[in-house]
N, C-alpha and C positions, 0 to 999 in steps of 0.2 A: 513485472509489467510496469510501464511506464506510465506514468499520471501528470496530469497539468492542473487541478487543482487542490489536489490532496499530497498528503506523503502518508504510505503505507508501512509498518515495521511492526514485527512479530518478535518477542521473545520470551523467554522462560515461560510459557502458553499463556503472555498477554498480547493479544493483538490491537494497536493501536491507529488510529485513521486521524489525521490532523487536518481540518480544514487549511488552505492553504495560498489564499490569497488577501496575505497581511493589508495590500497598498488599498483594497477595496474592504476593509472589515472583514474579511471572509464571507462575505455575502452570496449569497443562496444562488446560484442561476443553475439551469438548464444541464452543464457540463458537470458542475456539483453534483449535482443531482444522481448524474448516470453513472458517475466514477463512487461517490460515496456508497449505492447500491451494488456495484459489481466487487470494490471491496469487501462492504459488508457479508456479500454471500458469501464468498471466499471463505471469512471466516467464520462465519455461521457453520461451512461446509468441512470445515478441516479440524478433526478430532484431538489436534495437539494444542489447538486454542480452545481457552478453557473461559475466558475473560475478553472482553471487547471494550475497549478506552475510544473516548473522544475526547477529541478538545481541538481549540485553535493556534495559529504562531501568528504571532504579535500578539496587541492588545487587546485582542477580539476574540471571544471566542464565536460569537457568529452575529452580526449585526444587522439580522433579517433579509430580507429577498432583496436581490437586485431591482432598484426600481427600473431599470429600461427592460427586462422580461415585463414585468407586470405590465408596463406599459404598451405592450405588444399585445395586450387584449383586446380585439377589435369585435368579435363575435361570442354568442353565447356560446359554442361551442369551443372556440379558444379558451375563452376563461374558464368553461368546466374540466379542460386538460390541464391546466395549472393546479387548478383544485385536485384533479383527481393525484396526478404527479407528487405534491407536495402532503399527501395524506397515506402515498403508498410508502414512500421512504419511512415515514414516522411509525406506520403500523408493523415493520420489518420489527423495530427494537421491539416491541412489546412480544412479538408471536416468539422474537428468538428465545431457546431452552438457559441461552448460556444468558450469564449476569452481563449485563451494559452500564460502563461507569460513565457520566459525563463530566470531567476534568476541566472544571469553568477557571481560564485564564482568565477574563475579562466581561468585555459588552455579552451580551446575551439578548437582542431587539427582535422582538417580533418572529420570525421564524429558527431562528435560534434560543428564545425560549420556548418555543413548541418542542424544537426539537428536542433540547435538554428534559423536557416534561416529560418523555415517551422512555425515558431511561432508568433503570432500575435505582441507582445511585448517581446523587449529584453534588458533587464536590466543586466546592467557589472559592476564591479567593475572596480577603475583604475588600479588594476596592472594584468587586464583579459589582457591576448593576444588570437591571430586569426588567425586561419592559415589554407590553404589548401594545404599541404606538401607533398601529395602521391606523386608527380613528382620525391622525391627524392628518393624513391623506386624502382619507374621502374612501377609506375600504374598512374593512374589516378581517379579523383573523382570518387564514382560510388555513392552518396545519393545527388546527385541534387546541387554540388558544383559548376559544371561546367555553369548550369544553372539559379539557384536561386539567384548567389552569383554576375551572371553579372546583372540580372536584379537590385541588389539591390545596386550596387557600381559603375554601368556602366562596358562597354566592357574594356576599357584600363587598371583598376586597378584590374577587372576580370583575365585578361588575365597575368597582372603583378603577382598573387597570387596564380594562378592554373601555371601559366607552372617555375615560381620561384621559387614557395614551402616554402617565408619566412616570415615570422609573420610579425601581425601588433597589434598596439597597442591598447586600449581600444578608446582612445585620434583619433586617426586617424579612427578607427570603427564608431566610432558616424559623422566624419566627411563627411565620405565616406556614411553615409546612412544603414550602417551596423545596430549599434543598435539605440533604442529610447531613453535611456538615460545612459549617467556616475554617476557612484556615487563614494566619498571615502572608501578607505576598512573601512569595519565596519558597515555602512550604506545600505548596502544592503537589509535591509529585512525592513528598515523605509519605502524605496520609495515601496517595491513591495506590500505592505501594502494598502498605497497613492492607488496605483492603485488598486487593488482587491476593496478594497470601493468602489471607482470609479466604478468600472464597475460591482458591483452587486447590488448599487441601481438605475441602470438603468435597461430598459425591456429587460426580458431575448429575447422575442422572436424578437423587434427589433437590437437588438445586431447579432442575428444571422443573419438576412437577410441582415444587411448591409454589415455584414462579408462577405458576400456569393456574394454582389454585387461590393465589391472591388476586393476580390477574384478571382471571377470566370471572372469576367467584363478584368481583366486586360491584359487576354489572348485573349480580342476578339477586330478585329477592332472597332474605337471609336463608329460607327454607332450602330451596334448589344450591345457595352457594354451600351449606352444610352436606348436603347430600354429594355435590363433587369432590368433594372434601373427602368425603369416605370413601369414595372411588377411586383417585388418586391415593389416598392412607393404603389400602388395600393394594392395590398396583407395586407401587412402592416394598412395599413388606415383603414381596416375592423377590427382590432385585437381588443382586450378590452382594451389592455394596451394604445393604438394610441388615445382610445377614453379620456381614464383616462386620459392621459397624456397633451390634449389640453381640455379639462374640468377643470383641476386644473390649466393651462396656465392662463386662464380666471376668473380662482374664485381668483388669486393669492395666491395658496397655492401650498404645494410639494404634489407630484402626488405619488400615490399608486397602483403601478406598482404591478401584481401578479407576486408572486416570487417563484412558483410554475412552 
């Protein structure tokens, strides 16, 4: 299928989505939007992708929303479909089973650190900056900056980044809990590599439950997230691959996980 602002390409069960409009940052509009979700499902939907990569071509990997959509807000009903739009792409990564790497070639402003925030693993280069800038517009986050961004850096450097609107480093993103790892320019596609291995010869279907029990457990007091926790553990322990997995513990060999 053919795309106008992405490039789509699947191999060895990585499937990857590359934002795709270097000349404008990559930035976020409307078309983005429709083509990054009908890929995404794709491979949400197709049982030989096991892994799902993002990132951008050029030096961007996504340098927030187009301002002439945003500026096409004329009514409250307008701007609540932006809102609603730009909150449904972002909740896609979280609900998916499979692992989502975001593969930070560079900028990352405003809806492009949202979106990288929604993703299991975030891999930067060092000369990636961070920012959630719309304050200096006259708006505010609307893809879960205001939210996702304190959870993951704490209130004080949240609240530093949303109501300041000024970058932070690669260097300080990893510091603050931001991403999972720095790499050298250049080096980026070694580590995201490293990992995709990593997590496709493990079970697919315990990959996802535990996603789903860090996940969804995070938002619940510790009581209720403990108890899902045993629900999935339980769940889990019936699977084939649960069985395979402490069968080959015991014979001391590597376990042969279905990878289907």
């Amino acid at each position: 299928m053919a795309y106008e602002t992405i490039i789509v390409e699947c191999k060895d069960g990585v499937g990857k989505i590359t934002f795709n409009r270097p000349d404008k940052l990559n930035a976020y509009n409307q078309t983005l939007s429709q083509e990054t979700r009908r890929a995404f499902d794709e491979f949400a939907a197709d049982r030989s992708v096991r892994v799902i990569v993002f990132t951008g071509a050029g030096r961007a990997f996504m340098a927030g929303a187009d301002i002439n959509m945003l500026n096409t807000a004329s009514t409250a009903k307008d701007s609540a479909g932006l809102a609603d739009e730009k909150m449904l792409d972002i909740a896609m990564f979280e609900a998916c089973p499979k692992p989502v790497i975001a593969a930070i070639n560079g900028l990352a402003f405003g809806m492009g650190c949202e979106l990288l925030m929604a993703c299991d693993f975030r891999i930067a280069v060092e000369s990636a900056k961070f920012g959630q800038p719309e304050i200096k517009l006259g708006v505010i986050a609307g893809g879960g900056g205001t939210q996702r961004l304190t959870r993951l850096v704490g209130l004080t450097k949240s609240l530093e980044m949303n109501l300041i609107g000024e970058p932070i480093t690669a260097e300080e993103g990893l510091r603050y809990g931001l991403l999972t790892r720095v790499v050298p320019d250049g080096k980026l596609w070694e580590e995201v590599e490293v990992f995709t291995k990593r997590l496709i010869n493990l079970s697919a279907e315990s990959l996802g439950l535990c996603k789903q029990a860090v996940l969804q457990g995070a938002s619940l007091p510790l009581k209720d997230g403990i108890e899902l926790e045993r629900e999935l553990f339980s769940k889990v322990l019936l699977t084939a691959d649960a069985q395979e997995g402490t069968k080959a513990f015991l014979e001391k060999r590597k376990p042969r996980f279905n990878q289907k």
